[in-house]
C-alpha positions in Angstrom: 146.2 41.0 165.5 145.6 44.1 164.3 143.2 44.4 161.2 144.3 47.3 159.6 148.2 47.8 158.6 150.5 50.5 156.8 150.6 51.1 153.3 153.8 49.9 153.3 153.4 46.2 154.7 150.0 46.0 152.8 150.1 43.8 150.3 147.8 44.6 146.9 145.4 41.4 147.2 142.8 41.5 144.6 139.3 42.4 145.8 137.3 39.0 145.3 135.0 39.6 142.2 132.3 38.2 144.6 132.1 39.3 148.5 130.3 36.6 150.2 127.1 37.2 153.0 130.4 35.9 155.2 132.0 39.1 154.3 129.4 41.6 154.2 128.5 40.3 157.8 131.5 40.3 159.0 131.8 37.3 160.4 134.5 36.3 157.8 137.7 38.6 157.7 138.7 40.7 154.5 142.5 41.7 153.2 143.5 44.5 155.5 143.7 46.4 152.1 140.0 46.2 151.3 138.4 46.5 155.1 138.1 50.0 154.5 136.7 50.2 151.1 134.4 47.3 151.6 133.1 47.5 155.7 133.3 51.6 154.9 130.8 51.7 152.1 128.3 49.4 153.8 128.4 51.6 157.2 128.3 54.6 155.0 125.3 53.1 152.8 123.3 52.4 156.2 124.1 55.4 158.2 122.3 57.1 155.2 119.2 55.6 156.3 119.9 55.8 160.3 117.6 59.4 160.4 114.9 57.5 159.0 115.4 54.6 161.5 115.5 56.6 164.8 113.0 58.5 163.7 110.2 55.7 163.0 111.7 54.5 166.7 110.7 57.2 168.2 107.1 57.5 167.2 107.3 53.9 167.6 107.8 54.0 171.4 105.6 57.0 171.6 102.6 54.7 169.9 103.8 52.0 172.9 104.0 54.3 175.6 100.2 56.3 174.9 98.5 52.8 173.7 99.9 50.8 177.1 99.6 53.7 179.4 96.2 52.4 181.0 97.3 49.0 181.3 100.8 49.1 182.4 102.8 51.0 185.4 104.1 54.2 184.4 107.1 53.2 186.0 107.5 50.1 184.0 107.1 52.3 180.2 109.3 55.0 181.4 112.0 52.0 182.5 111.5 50.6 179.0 111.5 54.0 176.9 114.9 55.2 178.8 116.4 51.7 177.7 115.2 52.0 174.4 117.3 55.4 174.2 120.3 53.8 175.8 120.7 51.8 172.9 119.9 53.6 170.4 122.2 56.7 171.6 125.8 54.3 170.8 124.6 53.5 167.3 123.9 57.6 166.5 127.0 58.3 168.5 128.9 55.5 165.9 127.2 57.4 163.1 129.2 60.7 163.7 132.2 58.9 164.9 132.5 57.3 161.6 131.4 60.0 159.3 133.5 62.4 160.8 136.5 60.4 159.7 135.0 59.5 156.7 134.8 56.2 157.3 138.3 55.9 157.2 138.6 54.6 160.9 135.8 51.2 160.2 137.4 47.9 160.9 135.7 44.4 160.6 135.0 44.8 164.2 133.3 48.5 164.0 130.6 46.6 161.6 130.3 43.5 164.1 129.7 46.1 166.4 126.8 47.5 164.4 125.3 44.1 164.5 125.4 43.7 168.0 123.8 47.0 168.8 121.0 46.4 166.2 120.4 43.0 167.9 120.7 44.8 171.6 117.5 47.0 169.9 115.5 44.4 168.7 115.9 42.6 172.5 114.7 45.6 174.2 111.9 45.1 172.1 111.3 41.4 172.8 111.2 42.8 176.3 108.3 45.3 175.7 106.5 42.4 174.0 107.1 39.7 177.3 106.4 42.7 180.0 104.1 44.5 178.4 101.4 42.0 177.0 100.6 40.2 180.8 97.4 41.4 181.4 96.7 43.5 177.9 93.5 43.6 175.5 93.5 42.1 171.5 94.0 45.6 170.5 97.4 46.5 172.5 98.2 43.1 171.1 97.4 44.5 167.7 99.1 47.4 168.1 102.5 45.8 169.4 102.4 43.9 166.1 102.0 46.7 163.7 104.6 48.4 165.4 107.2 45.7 165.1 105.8 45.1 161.1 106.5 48.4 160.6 110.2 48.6 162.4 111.3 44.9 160.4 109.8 46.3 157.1 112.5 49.5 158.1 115.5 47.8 159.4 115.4 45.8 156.0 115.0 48.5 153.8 117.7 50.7 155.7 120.1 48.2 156.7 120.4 46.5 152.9 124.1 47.1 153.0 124.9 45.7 156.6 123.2 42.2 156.4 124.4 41.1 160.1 122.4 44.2 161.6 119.6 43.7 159.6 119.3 39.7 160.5 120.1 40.1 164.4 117.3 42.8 164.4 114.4 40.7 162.5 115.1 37.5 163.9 115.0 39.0 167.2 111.8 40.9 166.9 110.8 38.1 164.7 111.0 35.8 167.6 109.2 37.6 169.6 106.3 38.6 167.5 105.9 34.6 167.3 106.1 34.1 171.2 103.1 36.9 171.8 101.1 35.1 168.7 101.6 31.8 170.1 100.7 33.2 173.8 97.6 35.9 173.0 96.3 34.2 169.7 96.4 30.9 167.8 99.7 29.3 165.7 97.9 30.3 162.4 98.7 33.5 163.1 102.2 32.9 164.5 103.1 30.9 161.4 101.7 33.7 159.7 103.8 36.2 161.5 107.2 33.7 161.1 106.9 33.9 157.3 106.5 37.8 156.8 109.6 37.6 159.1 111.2 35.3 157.3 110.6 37.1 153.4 111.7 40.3 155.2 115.0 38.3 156.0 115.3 36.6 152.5 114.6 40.0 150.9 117.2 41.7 153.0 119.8 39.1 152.2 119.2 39.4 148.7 119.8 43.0 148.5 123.3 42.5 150.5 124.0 40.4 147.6 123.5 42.7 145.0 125.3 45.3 147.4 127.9 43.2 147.3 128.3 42.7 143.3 127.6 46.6 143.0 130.6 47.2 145.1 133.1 45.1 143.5 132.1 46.1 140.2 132.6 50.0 141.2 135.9 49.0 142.3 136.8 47.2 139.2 135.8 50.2 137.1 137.9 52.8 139.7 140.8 50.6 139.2 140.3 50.4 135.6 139.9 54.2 135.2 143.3 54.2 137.1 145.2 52.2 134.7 144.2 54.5 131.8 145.2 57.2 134.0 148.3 55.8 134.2 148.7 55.4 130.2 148.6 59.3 130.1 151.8 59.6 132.0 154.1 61.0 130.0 156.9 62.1 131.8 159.2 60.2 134.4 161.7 62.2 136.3 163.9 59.8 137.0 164.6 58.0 133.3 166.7 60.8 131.7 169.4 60.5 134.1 170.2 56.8 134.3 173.3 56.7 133.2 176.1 53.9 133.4 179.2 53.4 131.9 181.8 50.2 132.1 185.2 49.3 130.6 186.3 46.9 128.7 186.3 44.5 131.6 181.9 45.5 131.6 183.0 46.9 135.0 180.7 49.7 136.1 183.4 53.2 136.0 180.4 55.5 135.9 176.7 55.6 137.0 174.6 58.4 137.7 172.9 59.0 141.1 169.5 58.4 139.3 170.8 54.9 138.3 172.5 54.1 141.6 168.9 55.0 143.3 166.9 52.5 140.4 169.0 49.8 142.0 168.5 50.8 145.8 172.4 51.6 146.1 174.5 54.5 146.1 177.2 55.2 143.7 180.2 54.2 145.6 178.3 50.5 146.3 178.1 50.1 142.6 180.9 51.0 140.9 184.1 49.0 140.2 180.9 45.9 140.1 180.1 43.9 136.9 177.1 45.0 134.9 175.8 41.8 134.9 176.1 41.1 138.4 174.4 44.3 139.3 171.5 43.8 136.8 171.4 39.8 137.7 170.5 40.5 141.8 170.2 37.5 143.6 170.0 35.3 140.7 174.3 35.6 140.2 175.1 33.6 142.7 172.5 30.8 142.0 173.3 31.2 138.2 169.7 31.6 137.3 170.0 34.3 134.9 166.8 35.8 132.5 167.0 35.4 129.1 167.2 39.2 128.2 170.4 39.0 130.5 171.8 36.4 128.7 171.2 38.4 125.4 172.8 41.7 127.0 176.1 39.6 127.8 176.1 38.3 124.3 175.8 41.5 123.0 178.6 43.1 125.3 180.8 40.1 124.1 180.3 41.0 120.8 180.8 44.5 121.3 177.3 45.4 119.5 174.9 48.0 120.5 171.8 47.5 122.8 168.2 48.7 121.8 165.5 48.7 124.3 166.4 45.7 125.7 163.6 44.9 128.4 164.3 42.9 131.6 163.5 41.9 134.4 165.8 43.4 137.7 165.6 42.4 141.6 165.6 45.4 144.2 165.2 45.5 147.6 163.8 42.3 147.1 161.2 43.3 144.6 161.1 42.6 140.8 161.0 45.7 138.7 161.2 45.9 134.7 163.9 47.9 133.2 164.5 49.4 129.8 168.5 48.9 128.5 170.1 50.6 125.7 173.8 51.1 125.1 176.7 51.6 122.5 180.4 50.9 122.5 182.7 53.7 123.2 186.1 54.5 121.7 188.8 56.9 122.2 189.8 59.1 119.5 192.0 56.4 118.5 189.5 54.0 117.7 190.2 51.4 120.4 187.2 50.3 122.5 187.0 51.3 125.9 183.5 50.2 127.2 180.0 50.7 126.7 177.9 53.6 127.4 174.4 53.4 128.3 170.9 54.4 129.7 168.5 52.6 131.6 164.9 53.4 132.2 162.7 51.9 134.9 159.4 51.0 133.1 157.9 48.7 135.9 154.4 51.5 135.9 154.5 51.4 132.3 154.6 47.3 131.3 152.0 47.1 134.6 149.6 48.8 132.9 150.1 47.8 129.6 149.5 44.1 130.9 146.7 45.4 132.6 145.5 46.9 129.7 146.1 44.0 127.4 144.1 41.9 130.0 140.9 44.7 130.1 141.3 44.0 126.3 140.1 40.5 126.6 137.3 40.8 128.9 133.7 42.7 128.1 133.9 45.6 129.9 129.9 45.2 130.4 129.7 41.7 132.0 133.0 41.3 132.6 133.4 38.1 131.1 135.8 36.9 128.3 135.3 38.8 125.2 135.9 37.2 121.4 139.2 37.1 121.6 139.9 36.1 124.5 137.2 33.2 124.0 139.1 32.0 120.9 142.5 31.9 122.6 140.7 29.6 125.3 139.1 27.5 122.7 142.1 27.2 120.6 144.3 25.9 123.5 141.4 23.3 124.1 141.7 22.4 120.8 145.7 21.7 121.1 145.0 19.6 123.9 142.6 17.5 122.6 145.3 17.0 119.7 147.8 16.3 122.5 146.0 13.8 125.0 143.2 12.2 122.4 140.5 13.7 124.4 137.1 15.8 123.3 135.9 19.7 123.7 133.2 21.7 123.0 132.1 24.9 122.3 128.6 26.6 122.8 127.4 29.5 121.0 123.9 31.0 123.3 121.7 33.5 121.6 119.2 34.9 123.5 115.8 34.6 123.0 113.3 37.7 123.0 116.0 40.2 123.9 115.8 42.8 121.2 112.0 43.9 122.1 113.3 44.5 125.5 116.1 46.7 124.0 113.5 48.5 121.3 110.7 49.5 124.1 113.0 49.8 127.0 116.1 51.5 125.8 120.0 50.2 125.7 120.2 50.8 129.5 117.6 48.4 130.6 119.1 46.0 128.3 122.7 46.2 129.4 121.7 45.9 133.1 119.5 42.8 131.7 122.8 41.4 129.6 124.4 41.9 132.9 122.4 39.9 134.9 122.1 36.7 132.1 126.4 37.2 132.0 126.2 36.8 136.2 123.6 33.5 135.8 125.4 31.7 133.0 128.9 32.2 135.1 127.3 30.9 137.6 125.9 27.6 135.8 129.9 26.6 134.6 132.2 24.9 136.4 135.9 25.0 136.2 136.1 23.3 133.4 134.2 26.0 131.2 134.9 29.2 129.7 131.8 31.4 129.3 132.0 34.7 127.9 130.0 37.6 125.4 130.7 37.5 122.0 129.0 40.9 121.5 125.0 41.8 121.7 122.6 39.2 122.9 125.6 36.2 121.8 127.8 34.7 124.7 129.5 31.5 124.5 130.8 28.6 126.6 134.0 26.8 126.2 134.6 23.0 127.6 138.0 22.5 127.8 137.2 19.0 128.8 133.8 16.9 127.6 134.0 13.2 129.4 130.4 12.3 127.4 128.3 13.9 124.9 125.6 14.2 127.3 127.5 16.2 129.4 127.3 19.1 126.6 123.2 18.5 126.6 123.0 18.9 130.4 125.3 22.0 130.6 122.8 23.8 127.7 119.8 22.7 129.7 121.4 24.3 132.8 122.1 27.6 130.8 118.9 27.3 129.0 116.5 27.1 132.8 119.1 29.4 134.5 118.5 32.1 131.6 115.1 32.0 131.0 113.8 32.5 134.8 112.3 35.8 135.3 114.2 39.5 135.8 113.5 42.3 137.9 115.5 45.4 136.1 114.5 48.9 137.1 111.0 47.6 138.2 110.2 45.9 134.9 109.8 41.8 135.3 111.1 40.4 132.0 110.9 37.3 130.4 113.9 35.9 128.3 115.1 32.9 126.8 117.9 31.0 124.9 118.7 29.3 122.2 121.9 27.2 122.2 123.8 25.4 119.5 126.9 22.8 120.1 130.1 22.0 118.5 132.2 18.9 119.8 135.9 19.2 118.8 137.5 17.3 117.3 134.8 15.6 114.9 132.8 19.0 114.4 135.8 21.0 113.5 140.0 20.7 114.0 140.4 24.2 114.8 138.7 26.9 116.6 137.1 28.5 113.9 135.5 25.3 112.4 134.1 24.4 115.5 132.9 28.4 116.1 131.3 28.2 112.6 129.7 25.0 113.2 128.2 25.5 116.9 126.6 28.9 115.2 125.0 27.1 112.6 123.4 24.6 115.1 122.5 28.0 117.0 120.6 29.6 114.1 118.5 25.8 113.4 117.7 26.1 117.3 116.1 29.3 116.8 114.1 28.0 113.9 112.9 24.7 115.7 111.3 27.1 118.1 114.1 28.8 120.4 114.5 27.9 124.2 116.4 24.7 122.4 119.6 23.3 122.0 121.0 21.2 119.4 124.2 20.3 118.2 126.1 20.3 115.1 125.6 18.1 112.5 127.0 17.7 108.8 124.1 18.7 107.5 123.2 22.0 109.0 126.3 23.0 106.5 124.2 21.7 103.4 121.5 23.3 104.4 123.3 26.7 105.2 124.7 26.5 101.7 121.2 25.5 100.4 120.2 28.8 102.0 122.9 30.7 101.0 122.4 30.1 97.7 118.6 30.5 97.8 119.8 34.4 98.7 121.6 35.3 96.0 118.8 33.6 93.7 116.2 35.4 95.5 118.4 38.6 95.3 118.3 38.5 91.1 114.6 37.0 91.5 113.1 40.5 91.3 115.4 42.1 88.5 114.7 38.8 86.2 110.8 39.0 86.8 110.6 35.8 88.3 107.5 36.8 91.0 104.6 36.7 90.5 101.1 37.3 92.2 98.2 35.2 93.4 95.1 36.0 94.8 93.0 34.4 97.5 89.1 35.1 97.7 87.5 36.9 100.6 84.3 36.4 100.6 81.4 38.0 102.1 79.1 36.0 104.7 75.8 37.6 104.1 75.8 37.8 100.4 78.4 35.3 99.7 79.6 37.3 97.0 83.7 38.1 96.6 84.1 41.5 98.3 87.9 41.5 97.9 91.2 39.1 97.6 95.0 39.2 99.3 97.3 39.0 97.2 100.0 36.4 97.7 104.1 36.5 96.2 105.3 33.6 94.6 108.3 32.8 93.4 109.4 30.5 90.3 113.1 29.8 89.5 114.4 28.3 86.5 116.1 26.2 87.9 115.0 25.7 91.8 111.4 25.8 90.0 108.4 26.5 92.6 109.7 27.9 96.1 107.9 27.8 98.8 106.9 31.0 100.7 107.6 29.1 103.6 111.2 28.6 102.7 112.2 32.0 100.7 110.2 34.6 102.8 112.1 34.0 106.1 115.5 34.1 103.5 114.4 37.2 102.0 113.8 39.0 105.9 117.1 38.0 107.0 119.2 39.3 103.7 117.1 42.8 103.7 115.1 41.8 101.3 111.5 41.9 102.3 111.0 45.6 101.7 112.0 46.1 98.1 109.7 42.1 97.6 107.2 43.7 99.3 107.3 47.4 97.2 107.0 45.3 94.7 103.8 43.4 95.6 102.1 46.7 96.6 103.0 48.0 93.1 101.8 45.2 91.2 98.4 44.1 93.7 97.5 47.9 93.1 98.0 48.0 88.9 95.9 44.6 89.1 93.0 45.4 91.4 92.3 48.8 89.3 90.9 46.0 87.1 88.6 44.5 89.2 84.3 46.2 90.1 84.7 49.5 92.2 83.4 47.4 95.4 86.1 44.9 95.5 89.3 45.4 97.3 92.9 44.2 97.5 94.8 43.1 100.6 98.6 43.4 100.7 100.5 42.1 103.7 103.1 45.0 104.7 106.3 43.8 107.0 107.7 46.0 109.3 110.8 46.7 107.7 108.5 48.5 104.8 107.1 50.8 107.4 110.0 51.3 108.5 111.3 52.7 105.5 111.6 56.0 105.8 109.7 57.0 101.7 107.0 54.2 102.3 104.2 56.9 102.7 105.6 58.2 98.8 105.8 54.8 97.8 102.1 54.2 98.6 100.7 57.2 97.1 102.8 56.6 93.9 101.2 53.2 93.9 97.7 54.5 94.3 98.0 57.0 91.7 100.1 54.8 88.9 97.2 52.2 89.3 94.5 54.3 89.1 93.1 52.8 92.1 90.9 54.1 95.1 92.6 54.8 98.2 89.8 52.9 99.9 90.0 50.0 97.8 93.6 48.9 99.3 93.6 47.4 102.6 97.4 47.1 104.2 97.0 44.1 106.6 100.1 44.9 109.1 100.7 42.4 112.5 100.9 43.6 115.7 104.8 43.3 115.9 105.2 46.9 114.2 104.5 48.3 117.6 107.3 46.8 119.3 109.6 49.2 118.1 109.5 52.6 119.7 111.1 55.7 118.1 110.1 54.1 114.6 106.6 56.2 113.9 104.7 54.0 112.7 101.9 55.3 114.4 102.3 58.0 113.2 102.6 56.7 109.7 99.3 54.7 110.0 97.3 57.5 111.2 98.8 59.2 107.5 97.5 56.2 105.3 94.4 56.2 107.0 93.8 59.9 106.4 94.6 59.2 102.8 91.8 56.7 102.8 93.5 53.7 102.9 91.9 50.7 105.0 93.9 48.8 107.3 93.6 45.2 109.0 95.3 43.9 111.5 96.2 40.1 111.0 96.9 37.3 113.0 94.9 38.8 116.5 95.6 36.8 119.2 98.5 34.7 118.4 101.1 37.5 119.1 101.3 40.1 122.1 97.4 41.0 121.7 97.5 44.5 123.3 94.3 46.2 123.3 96.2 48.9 123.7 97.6 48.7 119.6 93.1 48.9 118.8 92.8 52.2 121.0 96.0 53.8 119.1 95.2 53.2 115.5 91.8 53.0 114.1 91.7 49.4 112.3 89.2 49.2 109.4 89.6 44.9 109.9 90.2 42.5 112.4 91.6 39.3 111.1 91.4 35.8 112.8 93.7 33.6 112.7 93.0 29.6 111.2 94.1 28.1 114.7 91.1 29.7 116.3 88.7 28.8 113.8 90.2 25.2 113.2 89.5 25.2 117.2 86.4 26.8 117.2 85.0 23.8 114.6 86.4 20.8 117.0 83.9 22.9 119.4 86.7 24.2 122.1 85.8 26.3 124.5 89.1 28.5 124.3 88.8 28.7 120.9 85.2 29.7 120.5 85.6 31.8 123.3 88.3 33.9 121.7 86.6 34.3 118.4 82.7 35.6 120.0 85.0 37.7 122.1 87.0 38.8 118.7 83.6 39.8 117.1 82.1 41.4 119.3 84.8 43.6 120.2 85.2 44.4 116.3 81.4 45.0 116.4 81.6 47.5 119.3 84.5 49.7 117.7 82.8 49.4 114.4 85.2 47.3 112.5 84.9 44.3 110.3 86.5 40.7 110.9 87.5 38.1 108.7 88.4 34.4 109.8 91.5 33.1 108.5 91.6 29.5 107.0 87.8 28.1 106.5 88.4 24.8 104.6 84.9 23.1 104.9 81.0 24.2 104.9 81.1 23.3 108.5 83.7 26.0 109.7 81.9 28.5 107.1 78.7 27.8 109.1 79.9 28.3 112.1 82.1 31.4 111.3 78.8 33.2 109.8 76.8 31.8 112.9 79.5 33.8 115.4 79.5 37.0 113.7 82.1 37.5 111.5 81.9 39.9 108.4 84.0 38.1 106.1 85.9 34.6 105.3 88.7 33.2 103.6 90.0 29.8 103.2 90.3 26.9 100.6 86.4 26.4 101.3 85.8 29.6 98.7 89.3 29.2 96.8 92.7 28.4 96.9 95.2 31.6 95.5 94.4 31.2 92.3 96.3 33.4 88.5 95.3 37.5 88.4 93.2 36.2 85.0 90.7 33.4 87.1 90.2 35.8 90.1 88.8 38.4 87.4 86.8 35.4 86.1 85.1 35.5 89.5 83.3 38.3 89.0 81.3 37.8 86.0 78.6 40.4 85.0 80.2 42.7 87.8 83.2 43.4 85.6 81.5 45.9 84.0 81.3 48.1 86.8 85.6 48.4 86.6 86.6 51.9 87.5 
């Protein structure tokens, strides 16, 4: 059987979204339509690399032929190097063949044919190995090996796209290799020698794979660029002239030629024929008849007109979609003598509005379902749960750690990366899910059909391990996860949106238990959500109603022990809600947009209250990174500064190392302005984020601050702990920069702290955040020296 047939008697089968290593070796056989797209591009992807190929062949055999020369007859290399030409010549010879026809003549057997030819080479280097290592020394030996590292290491690299050639050449040199080790050395070596062979092999594999998706995701975009192309059509040559007439019998008296065609007839074949019959095709005689057909004999009966009726017509066997409209004629007596019509074939036009509708419901990144198309699938699982009494779910996945990819690596790395975790969660479900992308970093995963609960929690564990394994986009290895919350229908929710609503708020509690989780939905994650919700719009009046309020925390100084400065700390009272916990409204206040104007407002108010205090104490202020952000933060600063009254280089800004994550913001920039102003600045919480020693060398940091779980660890005496901290201080020693440990509750810590180095303490041990009117209590005689 022939594999390639006419454009006529092709039929148009699909491309499979996924070509197997079956297909891409050849070994399993493609639609006739696709064996030229598919077995083209891979011969036309490796032919790019045949040059470099023959051309580390030939010094290859030249290496062979000089290094063996005193050891072996000259007859015996020159036997070899003319049969190492004979089978490389066919494979060149394929080369031009195929590339001066474009690659229009490659059939499944042209790229078996590859194969066999690349295995042909690496046996006429098996040979050299068996005749040419008899009676050789250690370095020949060594030689030969390099040599065939070298060719394997090629071959994969070149022949990515043609898998078959790429595994009958390794295995065979691989093989080989093996036999000389195992004959001239030791099986360390040999094994040795199997598993470089055998990563080469993997490797090369691989990369067919991602060939493979490459190529069918090309495709997919040509043909979608197609259909579009198609929409801008806007003229058909045939339509205007497909006309038809009938009397009052509905008996066809008049067509035009441009109808007669539309129905594969000629004139005389139709007229003197019913309408109906025509337009009904086979179907007549078995009385099967469309329901637009039945509503275009209703509407002849009642003598009405006909609007852009659509329906469906047989030709020649094949179904095409026509466009009716008609009006009753009368003589100029009035009496009716027929109808009078025009019919469109519009078969192009409702193909590619279907296709167009269907591109509407899939994410034209990942090529998954997109929202819509995810709530049609979950609502029809919710109508049959209603309908046989059973249970379905839906899971809402938010990945973890994906928008620092996206701020330091750009959009594109982070659609290839989205494109990648779309690939590994269709992978994970089965037939009886649904997964698609909801937008951003959100996909989702619909069970049509949950037997047990449990199988919902082993399904998010799956997604869960299958996400968070490493990536590899443009060389950049990068490290994701998810969080996952889980709806069950019908308990959780009786429609699609309830359950939607729900699984998302179980989504958001996942990423605050500590992300990389999954939970489901219970009644209370509602309560709290309101609880939240209504902690926002309290929080969002809390400013405008002066309901913060300061306190500041002592920082201490360990040689003098004397108060050298204090952070000042928001705190928030409602009339109502009375004392809320920083812990509960700050993380509120960052998700509604609110941290920055909070956070103005502590800077103002820290800065009025310090210009109180002696000339050699100072304030902290903890600045988010939305305030940096901001694009009037640097005016907002000196406005502060000069308001107060205050010394520039009596305000510390203590900023965390997460301000850096965002690139394209300038905040390095912006620090370097605040310090040339003479502000101080502290970076806080070193070592329990990204710790880059690169954020040290960019901005000059007046403080180093260290966080309580290193000093809590450092007084239970462990190693890590301590380690981190001496390491702390004496880097902050060498750059000329103070440090202040975070949290010291007892004497003990505070001994230990001053004994390691550091500059300055806080904790409980000195005093808890205390009124603006008991820190200036503090200082005693010194409040005479206020600025």
């Amino acid at each position: 059987m022939k594999e390639r047939s006419s454009p006529r008697t092709q039929r148009n089968t699909p491309l499979p979204e996924t070509l197997s290593l079956g297909v891409l070796t050849g070994l399993r056989p493609l639609p006739p339509e696709h064996v030229e797209f598919v077995h083209g591009s891979q011969l036309r992807a490796a032919d790019r690399m045949l040059g470099l190929c023959a051309a580390l062949a030939s010094i290859s055999v030249f290496l062979v032929d000089v290094r063996f020369s005193h050891h072996v007859p000259i007859w015996q290399l020159g036997f070899w190097t003319v049969g190492m030409i004979a089978v490389y010549w066919p494979i060149i010879r394929m080369r031009r063949a195929n590339s001066a026809a474009d690659y229009a003549t490659v059939m499944r057997s042209t790229l078996l044919t590859h194969g066999a030819l690349s295995l042909l080479q690496g046996l006429v280097w098996v040979a050299a190995m068996i005749v040419l290592t008899r009676d050789v020394h250690s370095t020949e030996i060594v030689t030969l090996w390099t040599v065939a590292c070298c060719l394997m290491a090629a071959v994969a690299i070149s022949f990515q796209s043609t898998p078959l050639s790429a595994a009958g050449f390794i295995l065979t040199i691989g093989a080989g290799s093996i036999w000389v080790m195992l004959e001239h050395a030791d099986p360390l070596l040999a094994a040795v020698v199997a598993t470089y062979a055998l990563l080469l092999l993997g490797a090369s594999l691989f990369q067919a794979h991602q060939f493979g998706i490459q190529l069918t995701t090309n495709k997919m975009l040509a043909e979608k660029s197609e259909v579009v192309s198609l929409l801008l059509k806007e003229h058909d040559v045939e339509s205007a002239d497909a006309l038809w007439q009938t009397d009052i019998a509905r008996r066809l008296t008049g067509v035009s030629p441009s109808f007669a065609r539309m129905l594969g007839m000629s004139c005389e074949e139709v007229e003197g024929r019913s309408i109906l019959e025509v337009l009904a095709g086979p179907a007549w005689s078995e009385g099967k008849f469309d329901p637009a057909l039945h509503q275009l004999a209703e509407k002849l009966k009642l003598r009405q007109p006909v609007s852009d009726l659509i329906m469906p017509v047989i030709v020649n066997g094949e179904q095409r979609w026509w466009e009716i409209s008609a009006s009753p004629r009368v003589d100029e007596k009035g009496v009716f003598q027929g109808f009078r019509g025009v019919g469109s074939d519009i078969t192009i036009q409702k193909v590619a509005t279907e296709r167009v509708a269907q591109m509407a419901r899939l994410d034209m990144l990942t090529n998954l379902p997109n929202r819509m198309h995810l709530t049609e699938e979950l609502a029809a699982a919710v109508d049959a749960v209603a309908r046989w009494h059973t249970r379905c779910a839906f899971l809402m996945i938010d990945l973890d750690r994906f928008k620092s990819v996206n701020d330091t690596l750009g959009h594109l790395v982070g659609d290839q990366l989205l494109a990648q975790v779309a690939e590994r969660i269709r992978r994970v479900c089965t037939s009886n899910e649904v997964c698609g992308r909801l937008g951003g970093d959100e996909f989702a995963v619909v069970i049509r059909d949950v037997p047990e609960l449990i199988y919902i929690d082993r399904l998010a564990v799956a997604i869960i391990d299958a996400v968070s394994r490493p990536y590899v986009v443009d060389n950049h290895t990068l490290f994701i996860g998810a969080s996952i919350g889980s709806a069950t229908g019908p308990q959780d929710g009786a429609d699609a949106e309830m359950l939607m609503r729900a699984a998302d708020l179980a989504m958001y509690r996942a990423k605050e238990a500590g992300r990389g989780k999954h939970l489901r939905y219970a009644s209370s994650m509602h309560a709290d959500a309101e609880e939240r919700r209504q902690l926002e719009i309290a929080l969002r009046d809390a400013l405008a109603k002066d309901e913060l309020h300061l306190m500041f925390q002592p920082i201490v100084n360990t040689r003098s022990a004397d108060v050298c400065g204090f952070e000042a700390l928001v705190r928030w009272t409602h009339p109502e809600l009375g004392a809320v916990s920083p812990a509960k409204f700050i993380p509120v206040a960052e998700d509604a947009r609110l941290i920055a104007p909070i956070g103005n407002w502590v800077l103002r108010t820290a800065c009025r209250e310090a210009a109180n205090w002696p000339v050699d104490v100072r304030i902290s202020v903890n600045v988010s990174p939305e305030q940096l952000y901001e694009p009037d933060f640097l005016d907002m600063v000196v406005q502060s500064l000069a308001h107060s009254g205050l010394s520039a280089n009596r305000l510390e800004l203590e900023v965390t190392e997460s301000v850096f994550l965002r690139e394209g913001t300038g905040v390095s920039e912006l620090l370097d302005q605040l310090m040339k102003l003479g502000v101080r600045l502290s970076l806080d919480d070193f070592g329990t984020g990204y710790s880059s020693l690169g954020y040290l060398s960019r901005t000059r940091f007046s403080t180093i601050k260290i966080d309580r779980s290193f000093v809590t660890g450092a007084a239970r005496n462990q190693r890590e702990s301590l380690a981190i901290v001496r390491a702390v201080v004496a880097m902050a020693q060498s750059l000329d920069m103070e440090t202040t440990a975070e949290g010291v509750e007892t004497e003990g810590e505070y001994d230990l702290i001053r004994a390691l180095g550091c500059t300055k303490i806080q904790g409980y041990y000195f005093g808890r955040p205390m009124p603006a009117t008991d820190a200036r209590a503090l200082f005693g005689d010194r409040s005479s020296q206020v600025a």
